[in-house]
N, CA, C and O atoms as a GROMACS GRO file, in nm:
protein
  592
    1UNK      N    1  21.366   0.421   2.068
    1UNK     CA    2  21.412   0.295   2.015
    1UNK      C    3  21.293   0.198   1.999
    1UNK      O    4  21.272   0.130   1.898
    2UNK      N    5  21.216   0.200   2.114
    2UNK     CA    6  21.079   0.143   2.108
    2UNK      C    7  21.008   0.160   1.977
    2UNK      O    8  20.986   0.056   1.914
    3UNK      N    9  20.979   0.242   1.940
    3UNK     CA   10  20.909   0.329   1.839
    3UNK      C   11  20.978   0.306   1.695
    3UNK      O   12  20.908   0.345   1.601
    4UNK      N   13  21.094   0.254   1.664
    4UNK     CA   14  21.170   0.210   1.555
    4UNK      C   15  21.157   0.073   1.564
    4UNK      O   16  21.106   0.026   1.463
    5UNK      N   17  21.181   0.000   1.641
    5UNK     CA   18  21.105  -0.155   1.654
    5UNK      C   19  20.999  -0.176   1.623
    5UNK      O   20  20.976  -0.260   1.536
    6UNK      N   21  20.900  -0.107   1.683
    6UNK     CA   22  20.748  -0.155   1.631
    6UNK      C   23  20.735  -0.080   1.511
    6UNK      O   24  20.634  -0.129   1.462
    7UNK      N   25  20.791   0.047   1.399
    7UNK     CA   26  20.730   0.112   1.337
    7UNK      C   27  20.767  -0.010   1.181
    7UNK      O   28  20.679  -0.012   1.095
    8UNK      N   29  20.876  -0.088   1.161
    8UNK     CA   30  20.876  -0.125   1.031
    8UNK      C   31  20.782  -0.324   1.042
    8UNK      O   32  20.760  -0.390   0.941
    9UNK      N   33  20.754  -0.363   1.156
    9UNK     CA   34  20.659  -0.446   1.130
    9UNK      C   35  20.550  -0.416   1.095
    9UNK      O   36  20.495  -0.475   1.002
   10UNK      N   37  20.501  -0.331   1.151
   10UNK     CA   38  20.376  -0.232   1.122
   10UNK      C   39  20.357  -0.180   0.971
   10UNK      O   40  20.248  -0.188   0.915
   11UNK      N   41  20.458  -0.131   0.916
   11UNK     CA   42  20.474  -0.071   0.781
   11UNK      C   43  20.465  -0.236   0.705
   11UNK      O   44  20.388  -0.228   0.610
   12UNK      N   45  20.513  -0.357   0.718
   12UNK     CA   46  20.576  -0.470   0.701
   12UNK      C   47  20.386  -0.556   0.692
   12UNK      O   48  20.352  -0.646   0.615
   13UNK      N   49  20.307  -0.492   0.788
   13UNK     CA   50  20.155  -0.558   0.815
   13UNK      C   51  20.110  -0.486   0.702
   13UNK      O   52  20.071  -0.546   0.602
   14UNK      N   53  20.111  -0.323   0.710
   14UNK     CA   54  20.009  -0.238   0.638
   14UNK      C   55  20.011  -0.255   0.511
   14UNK      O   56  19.903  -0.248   0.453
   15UNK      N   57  20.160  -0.288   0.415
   15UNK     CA   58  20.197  -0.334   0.303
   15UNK      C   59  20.153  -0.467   0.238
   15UNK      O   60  20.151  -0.494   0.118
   16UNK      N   61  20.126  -0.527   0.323
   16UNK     CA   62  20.123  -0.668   0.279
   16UNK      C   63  19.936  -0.676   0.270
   16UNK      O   64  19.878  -0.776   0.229
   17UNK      N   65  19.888  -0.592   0.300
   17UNK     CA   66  19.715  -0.579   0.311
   17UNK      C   67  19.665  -0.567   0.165
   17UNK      O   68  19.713  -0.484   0.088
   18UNK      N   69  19.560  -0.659   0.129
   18UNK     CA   70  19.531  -0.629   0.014
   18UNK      C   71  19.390  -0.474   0.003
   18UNK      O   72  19.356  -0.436   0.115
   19UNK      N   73  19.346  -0.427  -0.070
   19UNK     CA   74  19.279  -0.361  -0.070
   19UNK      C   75  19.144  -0.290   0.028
   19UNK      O   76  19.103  -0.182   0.070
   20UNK      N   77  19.105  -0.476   0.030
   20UNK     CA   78  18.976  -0.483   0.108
   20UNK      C   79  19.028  -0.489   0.317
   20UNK      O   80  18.969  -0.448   0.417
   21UNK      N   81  19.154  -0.558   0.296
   21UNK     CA   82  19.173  -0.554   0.471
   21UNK      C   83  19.233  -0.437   0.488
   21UNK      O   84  19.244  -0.406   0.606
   22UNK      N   85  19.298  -0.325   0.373
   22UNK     CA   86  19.328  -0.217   0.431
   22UNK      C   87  19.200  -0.116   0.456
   22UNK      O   88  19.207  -0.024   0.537
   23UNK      N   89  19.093  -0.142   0.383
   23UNK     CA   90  18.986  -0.081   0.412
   23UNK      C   91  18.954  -0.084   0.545
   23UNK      O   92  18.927   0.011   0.619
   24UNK      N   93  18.963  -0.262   0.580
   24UNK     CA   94  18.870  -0.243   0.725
   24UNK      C   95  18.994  -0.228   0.827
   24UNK      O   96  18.942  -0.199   0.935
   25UNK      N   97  19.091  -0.233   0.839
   25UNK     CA   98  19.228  -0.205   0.899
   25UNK      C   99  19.218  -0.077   0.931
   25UNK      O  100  19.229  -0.046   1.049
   26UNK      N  101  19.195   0.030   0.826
   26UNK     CA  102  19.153   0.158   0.802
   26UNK      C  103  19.010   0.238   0.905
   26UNK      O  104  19.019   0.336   0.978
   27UNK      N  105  18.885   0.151   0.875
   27UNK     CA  106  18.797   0.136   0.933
   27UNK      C  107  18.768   0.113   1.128
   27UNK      O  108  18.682   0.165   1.199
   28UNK      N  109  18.845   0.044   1.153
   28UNK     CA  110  18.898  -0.039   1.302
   28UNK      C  111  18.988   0.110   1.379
   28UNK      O  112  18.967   0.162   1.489
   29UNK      N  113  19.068   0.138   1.297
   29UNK     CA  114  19.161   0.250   1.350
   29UNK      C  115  19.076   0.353   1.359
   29UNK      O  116  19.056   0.408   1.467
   30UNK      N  117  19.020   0.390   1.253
   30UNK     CA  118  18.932   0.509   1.296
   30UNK      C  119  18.808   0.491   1.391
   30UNK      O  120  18.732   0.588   1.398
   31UNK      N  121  18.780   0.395   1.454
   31UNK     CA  122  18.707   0.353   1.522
   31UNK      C  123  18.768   0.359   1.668
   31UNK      O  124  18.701   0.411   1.758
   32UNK      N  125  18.878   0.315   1.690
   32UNK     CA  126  19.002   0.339   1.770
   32UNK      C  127  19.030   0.446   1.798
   32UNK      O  128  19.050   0.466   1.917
   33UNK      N  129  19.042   0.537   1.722
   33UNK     CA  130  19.065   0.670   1.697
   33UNK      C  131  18.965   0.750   1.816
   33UNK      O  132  18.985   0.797   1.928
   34UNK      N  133  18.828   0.735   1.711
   34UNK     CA  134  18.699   0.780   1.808
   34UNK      C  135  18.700   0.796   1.935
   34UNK      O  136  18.702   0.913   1.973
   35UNK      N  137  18.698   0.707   2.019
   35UNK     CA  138  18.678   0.611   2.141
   35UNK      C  139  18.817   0.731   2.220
   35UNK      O  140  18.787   0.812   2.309
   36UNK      N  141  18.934   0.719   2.175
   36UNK     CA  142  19.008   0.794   2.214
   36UNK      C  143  19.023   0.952   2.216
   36UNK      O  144  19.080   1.025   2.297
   37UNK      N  145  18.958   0.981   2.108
   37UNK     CA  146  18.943   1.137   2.099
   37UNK      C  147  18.819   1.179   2.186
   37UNK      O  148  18.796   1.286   2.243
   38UNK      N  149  18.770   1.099   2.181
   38UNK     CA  150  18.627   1.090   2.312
   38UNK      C  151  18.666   1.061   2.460
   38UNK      O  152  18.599   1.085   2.560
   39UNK      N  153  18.774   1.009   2.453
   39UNK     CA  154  18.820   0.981   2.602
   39UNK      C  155  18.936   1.115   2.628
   39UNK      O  156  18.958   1.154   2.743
   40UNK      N  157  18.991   1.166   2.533
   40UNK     CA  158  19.114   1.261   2.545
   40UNK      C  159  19.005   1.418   2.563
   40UNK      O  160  19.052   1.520   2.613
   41UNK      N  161  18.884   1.410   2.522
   41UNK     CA  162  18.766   1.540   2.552
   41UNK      C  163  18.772   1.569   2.703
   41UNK      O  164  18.716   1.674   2.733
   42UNK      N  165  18.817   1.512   2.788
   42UNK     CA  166  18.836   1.561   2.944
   42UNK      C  167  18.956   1.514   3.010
   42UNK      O  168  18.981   1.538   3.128
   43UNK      N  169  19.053   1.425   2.910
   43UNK     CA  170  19.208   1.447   2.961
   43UNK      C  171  19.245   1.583   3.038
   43UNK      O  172  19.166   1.676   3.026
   44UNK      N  173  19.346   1.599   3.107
   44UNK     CA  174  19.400   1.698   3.155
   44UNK      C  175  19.508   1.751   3.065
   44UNK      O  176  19.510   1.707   2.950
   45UNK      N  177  19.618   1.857   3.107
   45UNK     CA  178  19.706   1.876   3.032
   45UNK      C  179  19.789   1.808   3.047
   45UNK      O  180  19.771   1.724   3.135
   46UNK      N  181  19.928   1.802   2.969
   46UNK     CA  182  20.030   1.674   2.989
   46UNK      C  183  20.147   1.731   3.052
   46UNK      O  184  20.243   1.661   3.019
   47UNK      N  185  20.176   1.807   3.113
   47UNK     CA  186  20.241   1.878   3.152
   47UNK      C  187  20.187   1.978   3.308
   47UNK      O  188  20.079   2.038   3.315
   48UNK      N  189  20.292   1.973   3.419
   48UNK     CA  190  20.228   2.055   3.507
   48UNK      C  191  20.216   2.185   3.502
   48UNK      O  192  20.297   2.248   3.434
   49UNK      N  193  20.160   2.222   3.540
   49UNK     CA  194  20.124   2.392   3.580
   49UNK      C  195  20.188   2.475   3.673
   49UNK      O  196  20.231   2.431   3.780
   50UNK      N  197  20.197   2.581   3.643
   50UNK     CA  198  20.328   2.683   3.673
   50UNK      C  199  20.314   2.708   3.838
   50UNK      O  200  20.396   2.745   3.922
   51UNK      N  201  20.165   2.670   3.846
   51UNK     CA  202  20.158   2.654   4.036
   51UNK      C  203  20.196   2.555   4.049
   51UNK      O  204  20.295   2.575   4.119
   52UNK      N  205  20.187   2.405   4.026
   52UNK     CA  206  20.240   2.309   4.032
   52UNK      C  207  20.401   2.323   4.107
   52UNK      O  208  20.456   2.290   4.212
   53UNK      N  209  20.432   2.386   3.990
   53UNK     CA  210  20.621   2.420   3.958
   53UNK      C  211  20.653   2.472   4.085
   53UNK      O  212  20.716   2.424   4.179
   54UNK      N  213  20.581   2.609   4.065
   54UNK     CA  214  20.605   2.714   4.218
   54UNK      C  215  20.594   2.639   4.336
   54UNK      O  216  20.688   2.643   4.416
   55UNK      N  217  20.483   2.563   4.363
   55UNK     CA  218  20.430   2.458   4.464
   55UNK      C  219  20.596   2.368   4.471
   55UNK      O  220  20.653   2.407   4.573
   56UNK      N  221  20.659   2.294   4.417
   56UNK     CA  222  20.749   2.187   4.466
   56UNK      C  223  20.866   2.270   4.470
   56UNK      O  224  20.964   2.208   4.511
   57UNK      N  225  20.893   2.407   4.436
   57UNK     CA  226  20.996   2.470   4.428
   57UNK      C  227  21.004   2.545   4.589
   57UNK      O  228  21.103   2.558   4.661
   58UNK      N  229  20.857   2.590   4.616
   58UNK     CA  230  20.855   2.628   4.729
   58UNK      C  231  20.896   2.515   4.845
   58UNK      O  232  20.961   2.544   4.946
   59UNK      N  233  20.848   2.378   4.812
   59UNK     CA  234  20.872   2.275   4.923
   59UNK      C  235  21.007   2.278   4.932
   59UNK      O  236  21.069   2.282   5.038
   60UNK      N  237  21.070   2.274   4.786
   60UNK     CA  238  21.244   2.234   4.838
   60UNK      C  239  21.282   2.403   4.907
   60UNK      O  240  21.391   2.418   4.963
   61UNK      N  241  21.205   2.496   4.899
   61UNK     CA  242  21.271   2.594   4.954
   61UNK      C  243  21.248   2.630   5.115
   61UNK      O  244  21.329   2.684   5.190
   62UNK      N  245  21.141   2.594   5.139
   62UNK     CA  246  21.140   2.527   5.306
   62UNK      C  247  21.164   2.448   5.360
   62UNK      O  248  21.179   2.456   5.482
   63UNK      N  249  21.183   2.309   5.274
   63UNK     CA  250  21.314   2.219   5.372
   63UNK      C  251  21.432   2.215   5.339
   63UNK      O  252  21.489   2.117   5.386
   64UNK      N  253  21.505   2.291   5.266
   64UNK     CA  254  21.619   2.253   5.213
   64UNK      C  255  21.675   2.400   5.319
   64UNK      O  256  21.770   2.401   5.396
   65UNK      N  257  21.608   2.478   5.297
   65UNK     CA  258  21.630   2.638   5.341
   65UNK      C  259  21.786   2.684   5.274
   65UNK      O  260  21.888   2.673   5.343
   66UNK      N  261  21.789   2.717   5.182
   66UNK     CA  262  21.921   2.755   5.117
   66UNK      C  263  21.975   2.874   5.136
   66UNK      O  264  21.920   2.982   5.152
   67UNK      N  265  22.106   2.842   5.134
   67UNK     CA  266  22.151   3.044   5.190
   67UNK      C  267  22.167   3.045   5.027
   67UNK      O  268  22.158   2.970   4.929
   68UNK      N  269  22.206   3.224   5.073
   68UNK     CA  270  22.186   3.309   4.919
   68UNK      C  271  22.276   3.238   4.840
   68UNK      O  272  22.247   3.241   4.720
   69UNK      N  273  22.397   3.162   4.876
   69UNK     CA  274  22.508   3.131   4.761
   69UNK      C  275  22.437   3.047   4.670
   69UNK      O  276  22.460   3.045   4.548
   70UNK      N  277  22.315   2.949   4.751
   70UNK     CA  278  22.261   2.837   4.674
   70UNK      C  279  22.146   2.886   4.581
   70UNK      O  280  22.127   2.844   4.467
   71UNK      N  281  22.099   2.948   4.622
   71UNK     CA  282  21.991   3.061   4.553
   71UNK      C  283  22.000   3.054   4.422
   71UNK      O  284  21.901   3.009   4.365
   72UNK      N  285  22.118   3.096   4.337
   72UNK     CA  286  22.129   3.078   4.190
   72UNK      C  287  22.084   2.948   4.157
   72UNK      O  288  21.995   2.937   4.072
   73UNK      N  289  22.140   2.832   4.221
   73UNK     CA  290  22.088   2.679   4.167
   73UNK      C  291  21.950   2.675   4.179
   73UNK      O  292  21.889   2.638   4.079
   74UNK      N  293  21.870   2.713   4.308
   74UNK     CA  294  21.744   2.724   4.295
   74UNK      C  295  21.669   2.747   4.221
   74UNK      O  296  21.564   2.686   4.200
   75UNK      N  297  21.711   2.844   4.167
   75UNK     CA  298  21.627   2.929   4.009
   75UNK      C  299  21.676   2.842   3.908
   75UNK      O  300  21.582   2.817   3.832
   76UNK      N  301  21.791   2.779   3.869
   76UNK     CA  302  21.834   2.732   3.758
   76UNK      C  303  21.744   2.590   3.786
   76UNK      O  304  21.709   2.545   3.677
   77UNK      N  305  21.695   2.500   3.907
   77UNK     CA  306  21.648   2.408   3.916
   77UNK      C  307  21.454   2.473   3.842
   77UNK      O  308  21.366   2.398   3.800
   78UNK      N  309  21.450   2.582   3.851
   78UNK     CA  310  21.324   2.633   3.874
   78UNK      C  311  21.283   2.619   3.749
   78UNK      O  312  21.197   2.542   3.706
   79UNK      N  313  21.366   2.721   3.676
   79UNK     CA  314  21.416   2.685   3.538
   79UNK      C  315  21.359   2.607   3.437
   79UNK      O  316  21.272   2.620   3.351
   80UNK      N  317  21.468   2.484   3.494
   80UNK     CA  318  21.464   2.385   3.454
   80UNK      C  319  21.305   2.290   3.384
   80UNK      O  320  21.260   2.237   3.282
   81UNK      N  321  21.272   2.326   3.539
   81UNK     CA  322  21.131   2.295   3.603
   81UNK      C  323  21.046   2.282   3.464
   81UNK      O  324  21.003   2.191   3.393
   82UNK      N  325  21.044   2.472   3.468
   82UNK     CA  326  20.955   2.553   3.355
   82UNK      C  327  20.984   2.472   3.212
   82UNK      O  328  20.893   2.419   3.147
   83UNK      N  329  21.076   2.471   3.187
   83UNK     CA  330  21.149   2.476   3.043
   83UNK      C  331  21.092   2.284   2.999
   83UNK      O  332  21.060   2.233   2.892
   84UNK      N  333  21.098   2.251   3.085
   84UNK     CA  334  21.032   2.075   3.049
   84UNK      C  335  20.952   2.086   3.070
   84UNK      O  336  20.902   1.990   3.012
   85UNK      N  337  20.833   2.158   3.141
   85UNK     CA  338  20.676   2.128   3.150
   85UNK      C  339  20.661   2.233   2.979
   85UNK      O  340  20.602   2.163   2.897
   86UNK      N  341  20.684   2.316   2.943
   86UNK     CA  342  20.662   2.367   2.842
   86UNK      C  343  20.736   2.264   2.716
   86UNK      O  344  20.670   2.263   2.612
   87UNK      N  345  20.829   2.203   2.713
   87UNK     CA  346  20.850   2.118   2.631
   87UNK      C  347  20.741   1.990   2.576
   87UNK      O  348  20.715   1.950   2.463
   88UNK      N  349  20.699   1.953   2.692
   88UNK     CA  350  20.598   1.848   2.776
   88UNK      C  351  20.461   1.884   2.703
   88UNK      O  352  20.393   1.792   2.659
   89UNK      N  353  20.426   1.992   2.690
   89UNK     CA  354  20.324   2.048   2.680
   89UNK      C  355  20.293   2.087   2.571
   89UNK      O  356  20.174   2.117   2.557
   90UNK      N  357  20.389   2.105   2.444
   90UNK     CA  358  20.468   2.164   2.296
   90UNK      C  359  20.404   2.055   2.235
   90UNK      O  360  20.312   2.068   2.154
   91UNK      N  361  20.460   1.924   2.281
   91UNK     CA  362  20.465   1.794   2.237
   91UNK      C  363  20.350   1.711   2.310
   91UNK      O  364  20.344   1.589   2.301
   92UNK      N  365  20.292   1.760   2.358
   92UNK     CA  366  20.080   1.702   2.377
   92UNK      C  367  20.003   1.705   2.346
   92UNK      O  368  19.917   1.789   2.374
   93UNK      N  369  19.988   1.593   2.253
   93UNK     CA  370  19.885   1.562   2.168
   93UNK      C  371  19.752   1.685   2.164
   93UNK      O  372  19.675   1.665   2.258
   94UNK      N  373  19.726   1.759   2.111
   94UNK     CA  374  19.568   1.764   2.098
   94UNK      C  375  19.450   1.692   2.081
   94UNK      O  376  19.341   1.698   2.138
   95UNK      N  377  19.511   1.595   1.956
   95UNK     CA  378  19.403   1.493   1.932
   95UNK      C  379  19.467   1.368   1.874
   95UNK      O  380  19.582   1.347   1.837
   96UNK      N  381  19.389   1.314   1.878
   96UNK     CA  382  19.481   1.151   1.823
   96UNK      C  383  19.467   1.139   1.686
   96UNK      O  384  19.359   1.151   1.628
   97UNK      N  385  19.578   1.114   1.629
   97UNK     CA  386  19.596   1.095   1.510
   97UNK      C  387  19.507   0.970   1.472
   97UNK      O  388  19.476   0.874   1.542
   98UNK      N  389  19.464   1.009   1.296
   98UNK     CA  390  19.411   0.885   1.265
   98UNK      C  391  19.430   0.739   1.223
   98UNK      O  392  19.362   0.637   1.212
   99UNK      N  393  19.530   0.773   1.209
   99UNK     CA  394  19.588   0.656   1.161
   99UNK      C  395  19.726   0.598   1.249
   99UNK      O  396  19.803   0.679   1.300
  100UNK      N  397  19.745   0.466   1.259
  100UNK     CA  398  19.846   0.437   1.331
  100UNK      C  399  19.992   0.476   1.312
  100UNK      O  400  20.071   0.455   1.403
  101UNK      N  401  20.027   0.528   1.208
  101UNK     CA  402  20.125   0.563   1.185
  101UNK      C  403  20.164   0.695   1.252
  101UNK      O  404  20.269   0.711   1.315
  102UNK      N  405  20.071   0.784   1.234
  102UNK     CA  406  20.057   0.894   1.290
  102UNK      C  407  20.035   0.892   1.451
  102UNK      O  408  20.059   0.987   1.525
  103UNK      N  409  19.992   0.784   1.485
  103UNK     CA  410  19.986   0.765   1.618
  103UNK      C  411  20.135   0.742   1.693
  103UNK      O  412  20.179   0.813   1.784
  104UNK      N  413  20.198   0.634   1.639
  104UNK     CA  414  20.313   0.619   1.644
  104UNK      C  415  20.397   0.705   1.646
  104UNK      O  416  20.484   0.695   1.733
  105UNK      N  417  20.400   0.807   1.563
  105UNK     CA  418  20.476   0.958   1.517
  105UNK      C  419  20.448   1.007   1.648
  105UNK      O  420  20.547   1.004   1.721
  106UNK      N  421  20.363   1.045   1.690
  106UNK     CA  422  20.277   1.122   1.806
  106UNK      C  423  20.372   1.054   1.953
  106UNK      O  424  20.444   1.098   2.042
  107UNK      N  425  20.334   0.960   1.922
  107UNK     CA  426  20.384   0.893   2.088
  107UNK      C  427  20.543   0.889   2.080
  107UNK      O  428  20.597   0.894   2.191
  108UNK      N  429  20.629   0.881   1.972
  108UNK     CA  430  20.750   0.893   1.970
  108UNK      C  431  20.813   1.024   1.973
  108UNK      O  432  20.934   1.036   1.996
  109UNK      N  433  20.711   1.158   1.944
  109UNK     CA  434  20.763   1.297   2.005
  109UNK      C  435  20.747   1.317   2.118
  109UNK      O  436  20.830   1.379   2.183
  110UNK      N  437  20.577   1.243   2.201
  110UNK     CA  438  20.565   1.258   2.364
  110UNK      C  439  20.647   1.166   2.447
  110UNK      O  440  20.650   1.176   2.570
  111UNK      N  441  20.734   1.052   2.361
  111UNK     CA  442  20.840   0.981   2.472
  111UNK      C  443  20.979   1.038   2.432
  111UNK      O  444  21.069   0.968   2.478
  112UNK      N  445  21.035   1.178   2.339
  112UNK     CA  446  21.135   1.208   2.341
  112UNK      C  447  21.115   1.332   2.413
  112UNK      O  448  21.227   1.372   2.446
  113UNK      N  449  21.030   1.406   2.450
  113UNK     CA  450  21.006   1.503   2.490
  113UNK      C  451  21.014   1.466   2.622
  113UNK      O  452  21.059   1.557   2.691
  114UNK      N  453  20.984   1.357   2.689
  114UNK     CA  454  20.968   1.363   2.799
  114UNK      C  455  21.118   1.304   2.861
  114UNK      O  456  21.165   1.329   2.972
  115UNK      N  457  21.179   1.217   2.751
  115UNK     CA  458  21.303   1.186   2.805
  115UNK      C  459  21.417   1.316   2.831
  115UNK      O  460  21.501   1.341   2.917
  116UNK      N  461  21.382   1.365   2.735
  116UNK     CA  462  21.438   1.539   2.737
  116UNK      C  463  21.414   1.620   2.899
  116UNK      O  464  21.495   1.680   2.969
  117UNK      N  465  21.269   1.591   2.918
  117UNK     CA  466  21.268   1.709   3.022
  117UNK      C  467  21.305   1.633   3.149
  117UNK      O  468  21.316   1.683   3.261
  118UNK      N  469  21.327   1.471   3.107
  118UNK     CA  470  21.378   1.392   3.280
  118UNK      C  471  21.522   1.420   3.243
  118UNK      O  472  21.580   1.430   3.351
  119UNK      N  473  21.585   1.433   3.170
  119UNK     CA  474  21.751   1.468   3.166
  119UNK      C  475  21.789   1.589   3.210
  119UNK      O  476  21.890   1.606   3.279
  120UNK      N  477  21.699   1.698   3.165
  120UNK     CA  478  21.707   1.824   3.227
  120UNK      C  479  21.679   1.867   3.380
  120UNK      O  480  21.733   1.936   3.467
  121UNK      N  481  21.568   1.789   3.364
  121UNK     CA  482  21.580   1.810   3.536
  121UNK      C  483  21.687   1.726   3.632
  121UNK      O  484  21.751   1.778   3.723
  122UNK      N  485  21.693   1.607   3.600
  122UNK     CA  486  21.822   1.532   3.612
  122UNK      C  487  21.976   1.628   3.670
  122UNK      O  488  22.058   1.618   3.761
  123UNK      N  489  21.949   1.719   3.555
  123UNK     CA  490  22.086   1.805   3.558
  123UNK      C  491  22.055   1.902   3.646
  123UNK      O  492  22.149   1.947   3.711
  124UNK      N  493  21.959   1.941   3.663
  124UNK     CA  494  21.951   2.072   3.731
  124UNK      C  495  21.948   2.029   3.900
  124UNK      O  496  22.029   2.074   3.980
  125UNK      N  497  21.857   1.949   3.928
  125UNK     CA  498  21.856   1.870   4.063
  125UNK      C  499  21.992   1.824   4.081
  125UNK      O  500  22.018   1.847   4.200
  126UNK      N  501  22.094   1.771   4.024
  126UNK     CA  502  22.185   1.733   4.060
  126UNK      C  503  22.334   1.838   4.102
  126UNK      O  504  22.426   1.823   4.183
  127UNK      N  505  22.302   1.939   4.011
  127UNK     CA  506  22.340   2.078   4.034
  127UNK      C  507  22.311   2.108   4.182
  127UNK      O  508  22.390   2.077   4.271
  128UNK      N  509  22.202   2.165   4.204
  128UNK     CA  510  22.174   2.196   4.308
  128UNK      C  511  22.172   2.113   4.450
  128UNK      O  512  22.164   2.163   4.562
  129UNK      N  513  22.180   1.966   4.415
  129UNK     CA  514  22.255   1.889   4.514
  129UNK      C  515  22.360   1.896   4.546
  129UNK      O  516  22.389   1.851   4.657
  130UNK      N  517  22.440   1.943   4.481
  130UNK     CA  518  22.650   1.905   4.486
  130UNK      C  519  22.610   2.064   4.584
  130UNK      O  520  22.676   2.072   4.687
  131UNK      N  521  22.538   2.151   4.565
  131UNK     CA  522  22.586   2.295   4.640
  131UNK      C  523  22.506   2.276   4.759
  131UNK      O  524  22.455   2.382   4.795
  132UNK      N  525  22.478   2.177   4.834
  132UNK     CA  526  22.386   2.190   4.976
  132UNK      C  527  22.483   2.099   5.062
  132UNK      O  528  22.542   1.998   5.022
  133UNK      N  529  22.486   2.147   5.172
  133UNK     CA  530  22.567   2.063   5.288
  133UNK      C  531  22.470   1.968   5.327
  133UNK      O  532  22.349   1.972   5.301
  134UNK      N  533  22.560   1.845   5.420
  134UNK     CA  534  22.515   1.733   5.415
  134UNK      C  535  22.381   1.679   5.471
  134UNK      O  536  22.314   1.583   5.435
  135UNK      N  537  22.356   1.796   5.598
  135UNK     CA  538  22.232   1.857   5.602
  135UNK      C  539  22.136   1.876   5.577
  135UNK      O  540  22.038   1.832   5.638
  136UNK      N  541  22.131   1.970   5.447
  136UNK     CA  542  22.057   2.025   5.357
  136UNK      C  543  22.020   1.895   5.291
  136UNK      O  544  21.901   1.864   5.285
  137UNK      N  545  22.112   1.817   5.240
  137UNK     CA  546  22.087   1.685   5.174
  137UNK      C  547  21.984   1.618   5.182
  137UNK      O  548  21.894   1.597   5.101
  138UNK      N  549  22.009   1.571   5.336
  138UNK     CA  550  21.921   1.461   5.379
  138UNK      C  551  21.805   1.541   5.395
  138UNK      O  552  21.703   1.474   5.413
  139UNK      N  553  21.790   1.652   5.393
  139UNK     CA  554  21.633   1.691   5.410
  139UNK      C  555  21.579   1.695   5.282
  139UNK      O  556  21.460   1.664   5.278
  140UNK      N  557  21.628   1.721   5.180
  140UNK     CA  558  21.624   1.723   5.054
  140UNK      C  559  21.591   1.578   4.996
  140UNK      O  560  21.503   1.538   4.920
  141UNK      N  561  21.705   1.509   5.069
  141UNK     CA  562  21.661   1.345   4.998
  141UNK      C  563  21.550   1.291   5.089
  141UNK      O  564  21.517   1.174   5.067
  142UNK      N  565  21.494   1.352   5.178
  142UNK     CA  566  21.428   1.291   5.265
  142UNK      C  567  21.213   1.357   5.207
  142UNK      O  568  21.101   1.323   5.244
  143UNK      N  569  21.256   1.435   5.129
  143UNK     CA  570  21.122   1.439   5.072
  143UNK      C  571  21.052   1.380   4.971
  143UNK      O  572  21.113   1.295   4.905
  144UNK      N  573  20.899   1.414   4.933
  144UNK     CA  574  20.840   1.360   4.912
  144UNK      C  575  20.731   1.422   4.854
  144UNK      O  576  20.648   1.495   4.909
  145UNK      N  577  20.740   1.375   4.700
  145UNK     CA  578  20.670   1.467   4.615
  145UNK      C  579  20.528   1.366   4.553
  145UNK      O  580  20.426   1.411   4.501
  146UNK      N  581  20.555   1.247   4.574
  146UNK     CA  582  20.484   1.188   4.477
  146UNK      C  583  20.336   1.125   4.546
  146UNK      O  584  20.262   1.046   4.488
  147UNK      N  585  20.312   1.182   4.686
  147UNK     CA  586  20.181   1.209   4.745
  147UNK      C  587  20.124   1.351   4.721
  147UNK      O  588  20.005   1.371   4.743
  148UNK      N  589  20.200   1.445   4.679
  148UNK     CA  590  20.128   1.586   4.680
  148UNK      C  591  20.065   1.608   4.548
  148UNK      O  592  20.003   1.712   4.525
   0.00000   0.00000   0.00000
């Protein structure tokens, strides 16, 4: 929605440019551009890694300790996991577009992609919450991913 708000002022600026300020408008962005494709040369990937995955799948599987019935949710949370870091990762930039429009384009597939893979996991974590006793819960709600 973000991305439909800012995209027709923008179209609304670029239109209204006469020749010479779309030149340097033109000029500025690709300059912009640079600076960023030079800074994105040792970015990481945008998406975690399948040890990553294994890594927090293993944590909920030593404190949560699930008997076999829960086991299926485990994998379907695991799943899950996989299926949005590869979405995540589909939709990560290689390089920055040159132009703002294209930039815009870019950042509005990496913020639907990512809203995608927080809904999915959403579902799958919540799955696998309703099947753990109350127990299991609080050890579950009682962790802590966002120091590791």
């Amino acid at each position: 929605m973000a991305i439909d708000i800012i995209r027709q002022p923008l179209e609304d600026v670029a239109n209204s440019l006469n020749d010479e300020q779309k030149a340097r408008f033109a000029a500025g962005t690709a300059a912009v551009a640079d600076r960023e494709r030079q800074a994105n040369a040792v970015a990481p990937t945008c998406a975690g890694s399948p040890a990553t995955i294994d890594r927090s799948v293993d944590q909920i599987d030593q404190s949560v300790q699930p008997t076999d019935a829960q086991r299926g949710a485990l994998g379907d949370m695991k799943q899950a996991f996989g299926q949005a870091a590869s979405d995540l990762d589909a939709h990560c930039p290689t390089s920055v577009p040159l132009t703002p429009f294209g930039r815009l384009e870019a950042i509005g597939s990496r913020l639907d992609a990512t809203w995608r893979a927080v809904l999915s996991i959403q579902v799958a974590l919540a799955n696998f919450e309703t099947k753990l006793s109350d127990e299991q819960r609080m050890r579950f709600d009682n962790m802590s991913f966002a120091s590791r």
